[in-house]
KELUMLUM-766128 format. One record per residue (C-alpha): residue number from 1; residue in one letter; chain; x, y, z. Coordinates in nm, 2 decimals, always signed. Each point is the difference from the previous one (the first is absolute). Layout:
<kekols>
KEKOL     i   aa   ch       c1       c2       c3
KEKOL   NUM    A    A        X        Y        Z
...
</kekols>
This chain:
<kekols>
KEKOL     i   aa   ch       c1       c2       c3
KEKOL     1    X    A    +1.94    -1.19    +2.02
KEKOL     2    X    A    -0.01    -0.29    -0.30
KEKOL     3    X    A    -0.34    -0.08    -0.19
KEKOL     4    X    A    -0.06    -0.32    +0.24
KEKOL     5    X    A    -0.02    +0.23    +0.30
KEKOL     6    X    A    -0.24    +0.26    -0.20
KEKOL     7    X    A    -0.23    -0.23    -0.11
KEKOL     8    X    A    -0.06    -0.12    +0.33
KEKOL     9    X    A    -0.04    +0.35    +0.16
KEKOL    10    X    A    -0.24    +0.06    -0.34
KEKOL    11    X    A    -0.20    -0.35    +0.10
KEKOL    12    X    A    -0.11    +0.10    +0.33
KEKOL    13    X    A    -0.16    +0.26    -0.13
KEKOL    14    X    A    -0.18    -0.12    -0.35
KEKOL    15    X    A    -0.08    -0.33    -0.06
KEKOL    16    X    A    +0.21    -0.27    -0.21
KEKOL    17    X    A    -0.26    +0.07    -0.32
KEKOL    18    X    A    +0.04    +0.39    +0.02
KEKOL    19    X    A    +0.40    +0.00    -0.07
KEKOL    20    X    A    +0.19    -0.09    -0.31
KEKOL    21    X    A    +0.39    -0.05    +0.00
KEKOL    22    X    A    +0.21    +0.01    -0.27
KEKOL    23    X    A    -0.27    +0.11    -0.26
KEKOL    24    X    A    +0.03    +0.11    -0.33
KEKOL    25    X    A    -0.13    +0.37    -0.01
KEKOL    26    X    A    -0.09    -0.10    -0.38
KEKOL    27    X    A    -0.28    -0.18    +0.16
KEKOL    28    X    A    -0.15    +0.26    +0.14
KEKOL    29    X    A    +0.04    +0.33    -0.25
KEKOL    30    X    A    -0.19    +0.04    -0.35
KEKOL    31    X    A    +0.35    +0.08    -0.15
KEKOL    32    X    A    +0.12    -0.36    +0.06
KEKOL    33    X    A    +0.32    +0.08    +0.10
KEKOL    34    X    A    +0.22    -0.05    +0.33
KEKOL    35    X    A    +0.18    -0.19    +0.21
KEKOL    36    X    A    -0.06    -0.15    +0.36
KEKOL    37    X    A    -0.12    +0.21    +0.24
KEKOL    38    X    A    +0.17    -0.14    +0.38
KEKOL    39    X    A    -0.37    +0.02    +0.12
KEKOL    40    X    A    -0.35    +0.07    -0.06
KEKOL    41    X    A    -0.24    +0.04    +0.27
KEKOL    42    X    A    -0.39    +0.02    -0.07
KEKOL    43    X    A    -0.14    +0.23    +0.35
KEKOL    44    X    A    -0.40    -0.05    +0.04
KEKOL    45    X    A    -0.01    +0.24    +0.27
KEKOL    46    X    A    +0.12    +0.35    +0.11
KEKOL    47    X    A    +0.15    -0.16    +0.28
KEKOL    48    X    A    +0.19    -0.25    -0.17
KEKOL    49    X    A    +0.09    +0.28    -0.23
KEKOL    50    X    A    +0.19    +0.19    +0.27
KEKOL    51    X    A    +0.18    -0.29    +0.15
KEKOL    52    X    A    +0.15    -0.09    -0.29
KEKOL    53    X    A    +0.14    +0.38    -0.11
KEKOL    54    X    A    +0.11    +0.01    +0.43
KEKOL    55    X    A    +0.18    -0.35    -0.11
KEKOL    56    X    A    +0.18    +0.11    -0.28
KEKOL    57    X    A    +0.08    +0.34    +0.20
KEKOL    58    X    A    +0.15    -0.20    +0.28
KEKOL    59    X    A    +0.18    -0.22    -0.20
KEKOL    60    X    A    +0.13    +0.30    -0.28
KEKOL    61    X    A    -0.15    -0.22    -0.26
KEKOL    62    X    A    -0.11    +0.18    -0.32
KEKOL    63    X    A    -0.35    +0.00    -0.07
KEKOL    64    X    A    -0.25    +0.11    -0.28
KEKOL    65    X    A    -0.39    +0.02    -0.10
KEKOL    66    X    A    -0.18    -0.13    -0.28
KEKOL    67    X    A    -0.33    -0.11    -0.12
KEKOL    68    X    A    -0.06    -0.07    -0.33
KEKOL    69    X    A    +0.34    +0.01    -0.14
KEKOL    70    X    A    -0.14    +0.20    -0.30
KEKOL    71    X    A    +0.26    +0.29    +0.02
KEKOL    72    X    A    +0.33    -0.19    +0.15
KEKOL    73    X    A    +0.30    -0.06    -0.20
KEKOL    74    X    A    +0.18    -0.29    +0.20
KEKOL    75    X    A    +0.38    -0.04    -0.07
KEKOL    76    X    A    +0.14    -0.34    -0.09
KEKOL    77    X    A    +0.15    -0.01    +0.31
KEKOL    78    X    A    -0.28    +0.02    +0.21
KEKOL    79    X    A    -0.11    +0.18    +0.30
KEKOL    80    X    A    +0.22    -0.12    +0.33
KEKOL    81    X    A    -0.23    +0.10    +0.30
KEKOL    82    X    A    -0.40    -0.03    +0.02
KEKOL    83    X    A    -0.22    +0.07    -0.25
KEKOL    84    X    A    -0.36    +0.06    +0.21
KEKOL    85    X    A    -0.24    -0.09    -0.25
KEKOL    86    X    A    -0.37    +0.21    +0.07
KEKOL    87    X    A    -0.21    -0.23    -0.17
KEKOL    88    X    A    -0.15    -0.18    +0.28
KEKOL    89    X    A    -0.17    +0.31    +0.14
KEKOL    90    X    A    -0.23    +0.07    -0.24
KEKOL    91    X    A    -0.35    +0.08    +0.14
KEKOL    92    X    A    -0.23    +0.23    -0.19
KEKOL    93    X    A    -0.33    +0.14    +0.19
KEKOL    94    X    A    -0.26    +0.25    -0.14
KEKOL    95    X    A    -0.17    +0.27    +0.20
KEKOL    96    X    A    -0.23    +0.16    -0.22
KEKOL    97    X    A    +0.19    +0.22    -0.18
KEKOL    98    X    A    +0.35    -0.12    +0.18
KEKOL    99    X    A    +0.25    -0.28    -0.11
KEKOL   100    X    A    +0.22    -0.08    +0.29
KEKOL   101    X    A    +0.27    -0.22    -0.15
KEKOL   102    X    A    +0.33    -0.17    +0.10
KEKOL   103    X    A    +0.31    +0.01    -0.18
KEKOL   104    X    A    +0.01    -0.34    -0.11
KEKOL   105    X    A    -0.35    +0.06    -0.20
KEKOL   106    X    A    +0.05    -0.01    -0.35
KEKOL   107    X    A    -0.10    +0.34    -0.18
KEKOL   108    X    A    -0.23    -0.23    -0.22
KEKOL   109    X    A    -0.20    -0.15    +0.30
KEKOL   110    X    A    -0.02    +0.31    +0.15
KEKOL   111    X    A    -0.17    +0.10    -0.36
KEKOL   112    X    A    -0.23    -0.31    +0.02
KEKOL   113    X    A    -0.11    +0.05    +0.36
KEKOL   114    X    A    -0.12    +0.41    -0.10
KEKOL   115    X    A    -0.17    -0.13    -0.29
KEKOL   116    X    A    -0.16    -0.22    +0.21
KEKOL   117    X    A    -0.14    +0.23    +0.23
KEKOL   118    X    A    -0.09    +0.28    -0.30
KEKOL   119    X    A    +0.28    +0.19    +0.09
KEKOL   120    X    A    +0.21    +0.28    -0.29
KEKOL   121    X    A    +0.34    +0.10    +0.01
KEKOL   122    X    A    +0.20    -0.27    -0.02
KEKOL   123    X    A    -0.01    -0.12    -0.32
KEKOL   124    X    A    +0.33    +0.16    -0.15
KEKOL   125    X    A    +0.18    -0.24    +0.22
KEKOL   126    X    A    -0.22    -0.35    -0.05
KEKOL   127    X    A    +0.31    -0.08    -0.26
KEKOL   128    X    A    +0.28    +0.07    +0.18
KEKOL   129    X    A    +0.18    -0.30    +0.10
KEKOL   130    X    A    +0.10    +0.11    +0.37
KEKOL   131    X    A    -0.11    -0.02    +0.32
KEKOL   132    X    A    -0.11    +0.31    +0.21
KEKOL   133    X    A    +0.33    +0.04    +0.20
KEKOL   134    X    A    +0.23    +0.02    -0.28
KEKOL   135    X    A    -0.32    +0.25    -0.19
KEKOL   136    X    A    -0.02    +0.28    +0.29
KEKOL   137    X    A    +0.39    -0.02    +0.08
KEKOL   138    X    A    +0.05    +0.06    -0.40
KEKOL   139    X    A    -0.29    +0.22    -0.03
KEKOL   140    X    A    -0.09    -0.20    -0.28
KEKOL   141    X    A    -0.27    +0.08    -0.30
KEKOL   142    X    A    -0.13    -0.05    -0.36
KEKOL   143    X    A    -0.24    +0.13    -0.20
KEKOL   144    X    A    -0.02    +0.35    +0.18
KEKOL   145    X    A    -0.06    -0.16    +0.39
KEKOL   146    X    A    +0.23    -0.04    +0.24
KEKOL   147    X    A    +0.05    -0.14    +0.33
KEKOL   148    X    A    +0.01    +0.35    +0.15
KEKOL   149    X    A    -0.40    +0.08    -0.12
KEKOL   150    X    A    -0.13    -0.25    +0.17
KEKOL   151    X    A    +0.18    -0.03    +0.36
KEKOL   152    X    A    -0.15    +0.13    +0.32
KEKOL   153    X    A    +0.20    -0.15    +0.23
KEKOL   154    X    A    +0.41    -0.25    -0.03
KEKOL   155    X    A    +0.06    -0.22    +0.33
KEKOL   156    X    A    +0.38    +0.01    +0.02
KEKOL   157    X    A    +0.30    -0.15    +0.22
KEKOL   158    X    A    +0.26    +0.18    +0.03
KEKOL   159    X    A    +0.35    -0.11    -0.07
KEKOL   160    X    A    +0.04    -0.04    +0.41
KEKOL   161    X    A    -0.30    -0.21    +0.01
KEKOL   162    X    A    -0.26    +0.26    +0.12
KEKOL   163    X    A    -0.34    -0.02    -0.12
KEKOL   164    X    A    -0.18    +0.30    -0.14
KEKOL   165    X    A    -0.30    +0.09    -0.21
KEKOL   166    X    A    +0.06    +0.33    -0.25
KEKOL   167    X    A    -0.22    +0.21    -0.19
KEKOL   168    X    A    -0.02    -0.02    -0.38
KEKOL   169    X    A    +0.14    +0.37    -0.04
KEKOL   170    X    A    +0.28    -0.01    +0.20
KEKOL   171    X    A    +0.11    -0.32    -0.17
KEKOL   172    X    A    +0.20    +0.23    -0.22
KEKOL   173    X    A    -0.13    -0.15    -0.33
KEKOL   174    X    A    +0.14    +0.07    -0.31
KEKOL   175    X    A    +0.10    -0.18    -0.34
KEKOL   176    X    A    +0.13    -0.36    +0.10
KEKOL   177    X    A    +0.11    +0.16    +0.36
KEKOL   178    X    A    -0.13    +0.02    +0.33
KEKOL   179    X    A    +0.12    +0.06    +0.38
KEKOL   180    X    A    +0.00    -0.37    +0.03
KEKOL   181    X    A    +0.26    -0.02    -0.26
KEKOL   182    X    A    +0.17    +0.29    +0.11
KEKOL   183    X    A    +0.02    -0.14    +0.36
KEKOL   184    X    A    -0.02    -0.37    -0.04
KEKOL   185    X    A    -0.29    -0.03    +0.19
KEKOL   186    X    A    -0.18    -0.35    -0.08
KEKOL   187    X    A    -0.41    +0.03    -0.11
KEKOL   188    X    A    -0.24    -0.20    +0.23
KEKOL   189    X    A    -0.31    +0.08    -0.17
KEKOL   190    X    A    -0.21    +0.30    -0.14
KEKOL   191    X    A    -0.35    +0.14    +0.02
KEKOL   192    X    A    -0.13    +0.10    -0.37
KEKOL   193    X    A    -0.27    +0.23    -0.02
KEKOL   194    X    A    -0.18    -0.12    -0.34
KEKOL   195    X    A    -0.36    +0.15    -0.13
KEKOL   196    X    A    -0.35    -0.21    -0.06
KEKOL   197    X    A    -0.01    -0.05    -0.33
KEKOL   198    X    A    -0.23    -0.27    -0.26
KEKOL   199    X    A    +0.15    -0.37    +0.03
KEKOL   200    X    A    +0.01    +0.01    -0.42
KEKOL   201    X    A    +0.14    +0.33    -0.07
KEKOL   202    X    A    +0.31    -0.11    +0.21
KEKOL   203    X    A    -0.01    -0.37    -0.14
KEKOL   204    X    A    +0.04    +0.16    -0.33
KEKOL   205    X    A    +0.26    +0.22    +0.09
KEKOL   206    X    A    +0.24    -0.22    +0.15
KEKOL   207    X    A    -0.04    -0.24    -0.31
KEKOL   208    X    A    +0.06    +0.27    -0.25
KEKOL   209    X    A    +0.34    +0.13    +0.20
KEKOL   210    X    A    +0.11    -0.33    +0.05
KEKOL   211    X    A    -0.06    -0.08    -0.40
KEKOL   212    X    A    +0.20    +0.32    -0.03
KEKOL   213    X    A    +0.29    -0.12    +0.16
KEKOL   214    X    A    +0.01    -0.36    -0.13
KEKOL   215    X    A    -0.06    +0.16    -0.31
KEKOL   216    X    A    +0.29    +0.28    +0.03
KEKOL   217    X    A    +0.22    -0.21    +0.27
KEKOL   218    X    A    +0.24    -0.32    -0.05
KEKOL   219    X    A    -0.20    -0.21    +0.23
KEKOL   220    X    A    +0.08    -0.32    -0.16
KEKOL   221    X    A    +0.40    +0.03    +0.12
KEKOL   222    X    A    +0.10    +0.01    +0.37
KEKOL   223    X    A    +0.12    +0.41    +0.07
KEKOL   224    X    A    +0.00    +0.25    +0.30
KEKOL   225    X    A    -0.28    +0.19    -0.16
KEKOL   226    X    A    +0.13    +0.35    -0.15
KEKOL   227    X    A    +0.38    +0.00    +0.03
KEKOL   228    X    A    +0.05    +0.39    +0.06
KEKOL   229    X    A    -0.17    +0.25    +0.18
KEKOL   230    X    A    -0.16    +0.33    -0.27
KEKOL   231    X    A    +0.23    +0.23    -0.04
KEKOL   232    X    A    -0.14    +0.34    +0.00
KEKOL   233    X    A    -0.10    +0.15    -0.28
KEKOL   234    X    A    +0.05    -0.40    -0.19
KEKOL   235    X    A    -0.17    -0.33    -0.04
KEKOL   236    X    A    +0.28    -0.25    +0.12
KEKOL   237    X    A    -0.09    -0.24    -0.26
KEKOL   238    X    A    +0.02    +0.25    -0.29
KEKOL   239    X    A    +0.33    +0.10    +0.08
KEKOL   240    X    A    +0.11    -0.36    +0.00
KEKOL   241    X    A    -0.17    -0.05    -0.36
KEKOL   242    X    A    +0.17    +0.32    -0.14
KEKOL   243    X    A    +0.32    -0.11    +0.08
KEKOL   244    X    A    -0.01    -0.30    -0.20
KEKOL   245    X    A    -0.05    -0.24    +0.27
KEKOL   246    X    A    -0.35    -0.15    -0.08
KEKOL   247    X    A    +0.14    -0.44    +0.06
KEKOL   248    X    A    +0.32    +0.10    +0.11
KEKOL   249    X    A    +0.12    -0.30    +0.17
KEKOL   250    X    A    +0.28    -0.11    +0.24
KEKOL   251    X    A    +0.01    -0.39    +0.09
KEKOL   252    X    A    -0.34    -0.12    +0.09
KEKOL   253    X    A    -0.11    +0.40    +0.08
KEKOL   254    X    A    -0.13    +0.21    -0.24
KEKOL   255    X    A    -0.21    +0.31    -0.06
KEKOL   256    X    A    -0.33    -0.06    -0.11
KEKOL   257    X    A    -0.09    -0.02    -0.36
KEKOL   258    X    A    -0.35    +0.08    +0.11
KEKOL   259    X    A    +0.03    +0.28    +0.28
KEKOL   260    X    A    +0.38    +0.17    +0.01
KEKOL   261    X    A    -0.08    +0.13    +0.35
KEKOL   262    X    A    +0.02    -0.39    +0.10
KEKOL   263    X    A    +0.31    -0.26    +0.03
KEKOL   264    X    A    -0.12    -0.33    -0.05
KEKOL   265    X    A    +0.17    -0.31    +0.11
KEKOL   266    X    A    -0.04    -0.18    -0.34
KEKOL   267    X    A    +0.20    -0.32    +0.09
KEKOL   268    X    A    +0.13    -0.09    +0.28
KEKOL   269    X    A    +0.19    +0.39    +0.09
KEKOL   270    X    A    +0.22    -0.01    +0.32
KEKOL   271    X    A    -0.03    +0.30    +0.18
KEKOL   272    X    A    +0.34    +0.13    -0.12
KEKOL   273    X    A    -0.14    -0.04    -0.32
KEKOL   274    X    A    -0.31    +0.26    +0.09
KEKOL   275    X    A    +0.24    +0.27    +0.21
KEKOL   276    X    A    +0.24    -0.03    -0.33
KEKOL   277    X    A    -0.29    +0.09    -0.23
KEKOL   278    X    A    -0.15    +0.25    +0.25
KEKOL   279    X    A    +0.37    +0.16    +0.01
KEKOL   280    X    A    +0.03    -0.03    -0.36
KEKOL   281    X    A    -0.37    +0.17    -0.05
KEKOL   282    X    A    +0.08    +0.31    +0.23
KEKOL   283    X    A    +0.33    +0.07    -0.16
KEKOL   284    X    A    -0.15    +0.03    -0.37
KEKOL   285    X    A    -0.28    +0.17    +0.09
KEKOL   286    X    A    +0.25    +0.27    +0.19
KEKOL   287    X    A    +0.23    +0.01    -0.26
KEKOL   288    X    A    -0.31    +0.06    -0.25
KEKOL   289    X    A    -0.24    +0.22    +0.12
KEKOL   290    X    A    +0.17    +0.14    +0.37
KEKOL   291    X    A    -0.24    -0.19    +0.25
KEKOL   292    X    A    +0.12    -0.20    +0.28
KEKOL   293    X    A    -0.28    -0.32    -0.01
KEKOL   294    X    A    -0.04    -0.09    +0.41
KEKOL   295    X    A    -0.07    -0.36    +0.02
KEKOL   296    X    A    -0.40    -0.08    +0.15
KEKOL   297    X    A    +0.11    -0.36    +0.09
KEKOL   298    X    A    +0.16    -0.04    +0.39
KEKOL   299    X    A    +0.35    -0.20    -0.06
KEKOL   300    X    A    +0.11    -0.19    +0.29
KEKOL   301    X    A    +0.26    -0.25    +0.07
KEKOL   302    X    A    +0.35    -0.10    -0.05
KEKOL   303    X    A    +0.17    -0.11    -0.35
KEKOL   304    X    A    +0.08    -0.38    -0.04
KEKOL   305    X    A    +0.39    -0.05    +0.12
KEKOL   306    X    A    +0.09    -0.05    -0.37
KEKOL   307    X    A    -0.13    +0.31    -0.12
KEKOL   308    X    A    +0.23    +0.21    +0.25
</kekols>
């Protein structure tokens, strides 16, 4: 089936302002790099959710989920098949002590909102630039919180398109893993269980680790966040230093000079650039010291025809 046909299947079920075609997935990641996705669809309801992932089913059209873009790595070829972009379902309700949240909803408005209502817990994660999907599928953390702490309840659809709601233990966290990632399944929303606590002592808190990380962090250049998962028993970024590669720099991607445990896309980086630097990173640091660096950042996509 060509693009014509899936676009019409795709517009009876969103509307003409909730699809892209042909966009640049640079548009829509903080790394800045990528080429055209086929399509982006914006879903603003579970239902519209499903038909689309039954669509691309039916029609053996590859699909994948984002929100943010904060931790994708687009190739320069671009993504041919539907990206479903989560950012239109993005409620946040308080409960008393309960955050219900969809996966659209940024980390930092879910922050905002339990501030709001005098609610601790959640400031580790008032910085990080992601939304709550991409958070709880990556188990994701800073400053000695994670996703996993806080999480009562993850409202899930299955890769088959069932819908189901699963306790926070049996979620399988662990360190940037879950069952979600394990089994593909695609994050609805969550219930957070968060703790009264004074509206000031949390204001201050979130200002002082978010001062940490501009302070620490290359904010100022577009990146994926921290390039590479810990290693065990290491600091990522360390290892990155030690080997000399502090500003190591291929084409417009380099390592930053501020934060090793970063790559940066100083000027203008293609996304072969960043996988050639990433590649380049891993292999010194193996040679040098033994440890195998896993990449943090989800790389999707194909390479530009010239490249292959």
């Amino acid at each position: 089936m060509n693009k014509k046909e899936i676009k019409n299947k795709l517009l009876e079920i969103v509307r003409n302002d909730q699809l892209l075609t042909d966009s640049l997935m640079r548009d829509h990641t903080t790394f800045r790099v990528g080429g055209p996705a086929d399509f982006m669809v914006f879903p603003e309801n579970r239902g519209e959710l499903l038909q689309v992932v039954q669509l691309c089913h039916e029609m053996q059209v590859p699909f994948f989920f984002m929100g943010n873009g904060s931790n994708l790595l687009v190739r320069d070829g671009g993504f041919r098949g539907v990206i479903v972009n989560m950012r239109q379902m993005n409620t946040v309700v308080v409960h008393g002590d309960h955050v219900m949240a969809q996966a659209g909803a940024t980390l930092r408005a879910v922050a905002k909102e339990a501030l709001a209502h005098h609610l601790s817990g959640f400031e580790f994660a008032s910085g990080i630039p992601g939304t709550v999907g991409g958070a709880v599928i990556m188990n994701a953390g800073a400053y000695g919180g994670e996703m996993r702490n806080v999480i009562t309840k993850v409202e899930l659809m299955t890769p088959d398109g069932v819908f189901e709601t699963v306790d926070g233990p049996d979620c399988h966290f662990g360190y940037r893993k879950s069952r979600m990632r394990e089994r593909g399944e695609i994050v609805i929303g969550v219930e957070l269980a968060l703790e009264a606590g004074d509206p000031e002592a949390i204001r201050l808190k979130m200002q002082d680790l978010n001062q940490r990380r501009r302070d620490k962090q290359p904010l100022n250049y577009p990146s994926a966040g921290s390039t590479f998962k810990r290693p065990e028993g290491y600091f990522a970024g360390k290892l990155i230093q030690d080997a000399g590669l502090k500003g190591y720099r291929v084409g417009g991607a380099m390592v930053s000079p501020k934060h090793s445990g970063f790559v940066i896309n100083a000027d203008h980086a293609s996304a072969q650039d960043v996988l050639q630097l990433i590649g380049d990173v891993q292999r010194r640091v193996k040679e040098k010291f033994g440890v195998v660096l896993e990449p943090e950042v989800i790389t999707i996509g194909e390479d530009a025809a010239d490249e292959n």
